[in-house]
N, C-alpha and C positions, 0 to 999 in steps of 0.2 A: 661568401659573405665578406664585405669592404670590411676594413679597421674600423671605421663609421659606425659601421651595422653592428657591432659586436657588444655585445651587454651580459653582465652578469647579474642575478640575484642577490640581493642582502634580505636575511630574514627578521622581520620584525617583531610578530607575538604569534602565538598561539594558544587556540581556546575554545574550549568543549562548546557544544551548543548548548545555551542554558535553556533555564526556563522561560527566557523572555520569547523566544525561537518560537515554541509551543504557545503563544498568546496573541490572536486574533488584535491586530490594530496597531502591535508593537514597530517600534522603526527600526534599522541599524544603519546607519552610516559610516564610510570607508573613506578614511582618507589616502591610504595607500591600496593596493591591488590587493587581489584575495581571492583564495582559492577555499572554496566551500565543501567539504567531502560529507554525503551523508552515508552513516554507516547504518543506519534505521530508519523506519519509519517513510513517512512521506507528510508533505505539506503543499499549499499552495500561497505562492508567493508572488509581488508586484516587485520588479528588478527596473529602476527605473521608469515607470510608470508602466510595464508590458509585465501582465502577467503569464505567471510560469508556474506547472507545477513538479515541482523534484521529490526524485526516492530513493529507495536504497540502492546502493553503487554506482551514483551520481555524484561529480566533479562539477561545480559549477563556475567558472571563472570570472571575476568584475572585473572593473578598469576602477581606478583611482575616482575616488568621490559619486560613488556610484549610493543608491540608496535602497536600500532592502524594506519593502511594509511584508507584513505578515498575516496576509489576508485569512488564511485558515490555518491551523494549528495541527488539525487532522485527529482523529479519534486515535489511532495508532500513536507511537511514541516514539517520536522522531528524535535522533540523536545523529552525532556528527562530529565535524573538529572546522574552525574558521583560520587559517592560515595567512596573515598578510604580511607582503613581500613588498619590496622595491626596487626598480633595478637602474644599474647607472652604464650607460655607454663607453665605450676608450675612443676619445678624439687622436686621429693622427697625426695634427702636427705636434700636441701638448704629449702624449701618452701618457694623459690623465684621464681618471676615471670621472666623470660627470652624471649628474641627475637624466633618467631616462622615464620617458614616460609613456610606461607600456599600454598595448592594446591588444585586447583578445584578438585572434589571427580569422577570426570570423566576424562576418558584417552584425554591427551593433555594439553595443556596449556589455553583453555577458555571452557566457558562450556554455553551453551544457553536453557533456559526454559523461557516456556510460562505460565504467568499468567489470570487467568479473570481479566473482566473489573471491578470488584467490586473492586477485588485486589487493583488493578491499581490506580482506584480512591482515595483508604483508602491509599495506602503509598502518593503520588502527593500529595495530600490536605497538610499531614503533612509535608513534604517535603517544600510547596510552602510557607508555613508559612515563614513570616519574621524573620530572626534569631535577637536575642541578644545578643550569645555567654555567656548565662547564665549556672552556673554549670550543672543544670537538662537538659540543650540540649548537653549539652558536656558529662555528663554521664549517661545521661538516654534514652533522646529522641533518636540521632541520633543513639547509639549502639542497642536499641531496634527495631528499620529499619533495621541496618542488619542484626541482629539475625532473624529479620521475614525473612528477603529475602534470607539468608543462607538456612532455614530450606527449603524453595520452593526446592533450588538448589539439598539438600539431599534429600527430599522424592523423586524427580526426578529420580536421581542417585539409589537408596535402592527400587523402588517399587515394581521391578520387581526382582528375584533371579539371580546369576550371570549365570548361566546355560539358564536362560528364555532371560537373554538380548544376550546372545550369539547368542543364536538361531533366537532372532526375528534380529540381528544385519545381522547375516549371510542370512534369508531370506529375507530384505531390500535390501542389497547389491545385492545379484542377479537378484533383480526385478530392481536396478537400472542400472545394467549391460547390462539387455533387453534395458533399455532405449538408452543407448551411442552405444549397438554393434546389435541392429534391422537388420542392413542389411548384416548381416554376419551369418553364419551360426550359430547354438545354438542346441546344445542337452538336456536332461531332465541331462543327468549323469554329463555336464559341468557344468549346474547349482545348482546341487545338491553339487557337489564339491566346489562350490561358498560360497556355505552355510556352506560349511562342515560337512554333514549329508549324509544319505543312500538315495540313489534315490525316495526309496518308501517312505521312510518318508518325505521326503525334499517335495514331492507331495500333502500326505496329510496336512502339516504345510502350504505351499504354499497357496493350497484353501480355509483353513481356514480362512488365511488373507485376500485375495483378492478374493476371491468369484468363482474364478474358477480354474483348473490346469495349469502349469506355461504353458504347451504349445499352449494353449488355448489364456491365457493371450499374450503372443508375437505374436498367429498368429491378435488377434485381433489390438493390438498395432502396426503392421503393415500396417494392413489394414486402420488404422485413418491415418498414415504417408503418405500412398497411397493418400488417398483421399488431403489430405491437399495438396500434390506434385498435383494434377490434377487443383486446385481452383487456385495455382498461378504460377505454369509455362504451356509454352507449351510442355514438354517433354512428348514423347511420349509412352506408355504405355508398351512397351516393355521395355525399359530404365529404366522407373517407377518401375516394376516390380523389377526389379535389384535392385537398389539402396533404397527397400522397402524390402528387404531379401526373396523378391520371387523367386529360380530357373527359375521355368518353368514357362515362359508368359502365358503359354495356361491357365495353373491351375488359377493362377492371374486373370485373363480375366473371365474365368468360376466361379470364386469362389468369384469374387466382384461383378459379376450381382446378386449371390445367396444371398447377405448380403446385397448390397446396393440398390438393388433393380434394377438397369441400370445398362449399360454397362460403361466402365470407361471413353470411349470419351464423353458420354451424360451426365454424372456426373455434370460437373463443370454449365452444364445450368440446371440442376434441383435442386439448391441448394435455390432458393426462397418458394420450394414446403416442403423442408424437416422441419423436427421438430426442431425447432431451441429457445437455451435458451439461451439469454444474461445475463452475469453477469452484467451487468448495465445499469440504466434508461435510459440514454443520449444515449446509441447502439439502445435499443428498439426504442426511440423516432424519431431517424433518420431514421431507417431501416423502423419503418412506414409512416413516410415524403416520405420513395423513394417508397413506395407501397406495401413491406414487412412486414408481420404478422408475429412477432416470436411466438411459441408455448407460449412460457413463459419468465417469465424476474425477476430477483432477486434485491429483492430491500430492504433496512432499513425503515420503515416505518417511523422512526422522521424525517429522509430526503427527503422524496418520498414530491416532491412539489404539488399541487393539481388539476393544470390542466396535468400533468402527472398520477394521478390515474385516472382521468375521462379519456384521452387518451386511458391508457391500457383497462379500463373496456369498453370502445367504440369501441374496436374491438376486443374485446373476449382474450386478452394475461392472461394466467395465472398470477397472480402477488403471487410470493412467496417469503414470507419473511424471513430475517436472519437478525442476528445481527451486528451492525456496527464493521467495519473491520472483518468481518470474511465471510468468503464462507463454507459453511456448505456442505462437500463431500458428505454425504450421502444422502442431500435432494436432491441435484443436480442428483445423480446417480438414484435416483428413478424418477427421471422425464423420464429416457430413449432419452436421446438424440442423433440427430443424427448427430446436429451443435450444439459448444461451441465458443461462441464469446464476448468475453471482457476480460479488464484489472485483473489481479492477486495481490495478496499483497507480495508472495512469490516463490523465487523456489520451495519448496518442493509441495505447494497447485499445481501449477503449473505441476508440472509431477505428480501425482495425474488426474488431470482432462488430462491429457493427454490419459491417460490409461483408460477414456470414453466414449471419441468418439474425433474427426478430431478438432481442436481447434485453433480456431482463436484469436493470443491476439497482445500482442508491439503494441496495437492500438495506436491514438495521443489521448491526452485529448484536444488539441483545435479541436473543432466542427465544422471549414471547413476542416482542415484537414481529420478529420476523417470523413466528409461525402464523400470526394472526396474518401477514401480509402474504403469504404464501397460500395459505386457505381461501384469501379473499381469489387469488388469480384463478388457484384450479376449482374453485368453488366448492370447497370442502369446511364450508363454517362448522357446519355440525360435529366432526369430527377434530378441530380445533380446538372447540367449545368444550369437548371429553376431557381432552387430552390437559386443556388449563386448567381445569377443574382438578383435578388428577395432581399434575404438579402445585396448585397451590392447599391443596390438602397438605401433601407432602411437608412443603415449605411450614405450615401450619404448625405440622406433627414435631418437626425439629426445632422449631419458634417454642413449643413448650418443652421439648427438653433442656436446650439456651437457656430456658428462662432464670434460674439462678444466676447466670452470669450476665445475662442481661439485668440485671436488677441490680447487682451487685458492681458495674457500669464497668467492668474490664474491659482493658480497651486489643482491640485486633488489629494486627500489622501484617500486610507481605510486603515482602522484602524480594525483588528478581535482584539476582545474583546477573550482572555482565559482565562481559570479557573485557568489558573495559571500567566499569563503575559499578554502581546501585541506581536503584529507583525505588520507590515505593509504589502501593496502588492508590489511587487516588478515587477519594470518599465521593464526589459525585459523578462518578464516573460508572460504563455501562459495564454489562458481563459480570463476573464473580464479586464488582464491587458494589454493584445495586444489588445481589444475592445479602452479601455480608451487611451491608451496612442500611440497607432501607431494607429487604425483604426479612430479613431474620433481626434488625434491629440490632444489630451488634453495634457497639462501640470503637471509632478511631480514635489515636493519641491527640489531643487538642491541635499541635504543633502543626497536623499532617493534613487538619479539616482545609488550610484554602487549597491542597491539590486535584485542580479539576482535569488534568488531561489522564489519559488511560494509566500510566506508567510515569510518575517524574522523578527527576534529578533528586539523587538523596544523597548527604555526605555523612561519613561516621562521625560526628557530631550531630548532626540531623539526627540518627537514628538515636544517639544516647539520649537528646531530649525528646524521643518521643517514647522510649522505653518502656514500649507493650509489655503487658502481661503475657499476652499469648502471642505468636510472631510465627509465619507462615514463610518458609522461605521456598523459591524459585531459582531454580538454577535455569537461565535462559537457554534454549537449545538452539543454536544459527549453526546452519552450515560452514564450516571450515575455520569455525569460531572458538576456543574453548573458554569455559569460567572458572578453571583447576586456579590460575593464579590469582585472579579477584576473588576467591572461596578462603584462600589459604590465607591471606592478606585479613580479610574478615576473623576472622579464627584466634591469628595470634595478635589480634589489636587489643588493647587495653579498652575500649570500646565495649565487645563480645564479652568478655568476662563480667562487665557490670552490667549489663539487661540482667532484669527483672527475670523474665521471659526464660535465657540462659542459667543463672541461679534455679530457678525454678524447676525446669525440665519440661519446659511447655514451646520447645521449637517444635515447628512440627513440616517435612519436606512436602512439595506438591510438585503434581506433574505438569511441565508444559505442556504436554499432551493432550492431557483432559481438562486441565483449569483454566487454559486459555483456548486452544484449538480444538476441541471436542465439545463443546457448547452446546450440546444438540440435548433432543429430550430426554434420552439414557443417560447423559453424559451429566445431565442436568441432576438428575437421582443420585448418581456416583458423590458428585460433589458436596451434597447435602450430607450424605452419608459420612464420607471424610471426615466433613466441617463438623457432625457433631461427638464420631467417638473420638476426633483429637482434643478436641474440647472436655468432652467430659467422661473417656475413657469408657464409654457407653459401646458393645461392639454391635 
């Protein structure tokens, strides 16, 4: 690197992601560079007019006057830290420092890499640390964060030779071309030109990446589209055909009995028979509530709650593991599946598992909803119809135990405990807060009713004016994460001593396990049960 070329960092602020982050339409503009670490959740985002969607242990880098909208907010509960920086050049003949005006080292104006969760954990920890605005954070600490997170950015950028990223750029692109033009015609020589390479090379490259020849790969990418068009409309097979890039019906017809084993009318009612792997517990759980055996089911084991492992091991599902927030494409793909049914974290994992078999996802995460949509696929209304009946009896049975405190308008709070803050749950939000707050009719602190995303920013002041009566606390469980120091912090604040809730002796702890991650229709019973002998000491 010339004297020219050499530039340093100055760091300029740092700052949590609020709640503006989590709000559909919100802007943020940058006038210096900035580096975006989400330690949660996920969202989707417009980065200068090209949208994006980012998640957990994503780095996301801007250039100076870049502008962030905030298309979706996400049901999940995204959190993170916004870092911006500046940096200034040394000119040779002055051997002064000068205004530098950086650019992500990748074409466009932001640039997105993915860190492990080690990573993740080691900058957050220091990050969450309380500042002093002491000279060693001001010139050491924080500029050493983004020289770590710079250097992610670069080896991303430099791993691969600029001739190797061409190529793998250009045979992306054409596998994602399969994706959007499937029902249109496609040649080997289209896609090769896609790539910009020789037919026969652009073949062998092709298989190397994805495991078979590109025309291989589209016809079978078709055939998943097919199939998924049979499970939710009624269009008929000739049509199907069409608009699944088959010509000829006949071949179609002949050529999905040979793969799928049936004919394409008898498809959509043999889909309880097929080999089927949920990407999550809660899919598995219900799907065996409606008499469905998936093959397998993926799951995080610090989350996997424990009458959900003895569930799985009770009727024989594969239970395989992967780590939290991540979908592991390759252990999925060696399962050979022939149904893919649950939630994703991302586009890209998302067309991925598309290109494995017929894929069921945009599930609901609240658990009538999605057993109703789950009944509706394998056609099991009747047994749906039992089962809501059932738990809203339930709901019922506990709605009049409540009922003194419901009348007496006490108000209910959780509180998730993280390794780096608080949040609250938020009153019209889905899962145990539609349970608490519409279904049993319970009461939130007035202060808490505008939090619409799953989980928002709370500060101990927030929580002293919303000073529940009854207060339900969550200690968050992430991998390689702890909340020992945001608990203890809680504890001896002046804060904790005055709730209501604390005087009283009405905290009362829940599991992530079952209150958030086991949602299922057992899990559903559990909850109710908690909810009302903490409440009214009822066993």
């Amino acid at each position: 690197m010339s004297v020219e070329n050499q530039w340093i960092v100055q760091w300029k602020s740092t700052q949590s992601l609020t709640h503006q982050w989590m709000s559909g339409g919100a802007f943020h503009s940058f006038i210096y560079p900035a580096l975006i670490l989400i330690i949660d959740g996920q969202a989707i985002w417009k980065i200068n007019g090209e949208r994006i969607q980012v998640s957990f242990g994503q780095v996301i880098a801007v250039e100076a006057y870049s502008l962030i909208e905030v298309l979706e907010g996400g049901q999940l509960d995204l959190s993170g830290w916004c870092i911006e920086f500046n940096t200034y050049v040394l000119t040779e003949n002055t051997s002064t420092w000068s205004p530098h005006l950086w650019s992500v080292p990748a074409e466009g104006t932001y640039q997105k890499v993915q860190l492990t969760g080690g990573v993740v954990a080691n900058i957050s920890q220091h990050l969450s640390k309380e500042s002093s605005d002491s000279q060693y954070e001001l010139s050491v600490k924080y500029p050493s964060i983004i020289y770590e997170l710079l250097n992610y950015i670069y080896q991303a950028q430099h791993h691969i030779t600029d001739d190797q990223q061409t190529l793998t750029q250009g045979i992306i692109r054409s596998a994602e071309y399969m994706h959007t033009h499937y029902d249109q015609v496609i040649t080997r020589k289209q896609l090769a030109e896609i790539a910009g390479v020789s037919p026969w090379y652009y073949s062998r490259k092709f298989s190397e990446r994805y495991g078979k020849p590109p025309l291989d790969y589209l016809a079978s990418f078709r055939m998943y589209r097919a199939q998924e068009q049979l499970i939710f409309t009624q269009t008929n097979s000739q049509d199907i055909a069409k608009q699944s890039g088959f010509e000829d019906t006949h071949y179609f017809s002949r050529r999905f009995k040979q793969v799928v084993g049936v004919s394409p009318s008898l498809y959509a009612g043999s889909l309880s028979s097929r080999k089927i792997v949920c990407l999550s517990a809660t899919c598995a759980d219900i799907m065996i509530n409606l008499g469905i055996i998936p093959y397998a089911v993926m799951v995080t084991p610090l989350l996997l709650a424990p009458h959900q492992l003895q569930q799985f091991e009770a009727h024989g599902v594969k239970i395989v593991e992967m780590a939290q927030y991540e979908q592991d494409i390759g252990q999925i793909q060696q399962l050979n599946p022939e149904l893919l049914i649950g939630n994703v974290w991302s586009e890209e994992v998302r067309q991925h598992l598309r290109a494995i078999a017929p894929f069921i996802t945009n599930l609901s995460i609240d658990v009538l909803t999605l057993l109703q949509q789950l009944s509706s696929i394998f056609h099991k209304q009747s047994e749906a119809e039992q089962i809501q009946v059932h738990l809203e009896q339930e709901i019922e049975i506990a709605r009049q135990k409540l009922q003194p405190i419901i009348d007496a308008q006490a108000t209910i709070m959780v509180l998730r405990i993280e390794p780096y803050g608080y949040r609250y749950l938020g009153v019209d939000a889905v899962g145990v807060a539609k349970l608490l707050y519409s279904q049993l009719e319970l009461s939130a602190p007035e202060v808490l009713q505008e939090g619409k995303s799953w989980f928002n920013p709370c500060t101990l002041e927030l929580l002293l004016s919303a000073n529940p009566d009854y207060l339900f606390i969550e200690k968050r469980m992430i991998e390689q994460f702890s909340t020992d120091e945001s608990m203890q912090k809680l504890l001896e604040s002046d804060t904790w001593q005055q709730l209501k809730a604390v005087q009283q002796h009405q905290v009362f702890d829940m599991d992530t396990r079952l209150w958030v991650e086991a949602r299922g229709i057992t899990g559903y019973k559990m909850i109710l049960d908690e909810i009302v002998t903490n409440l009214t000491g009822e066993l």
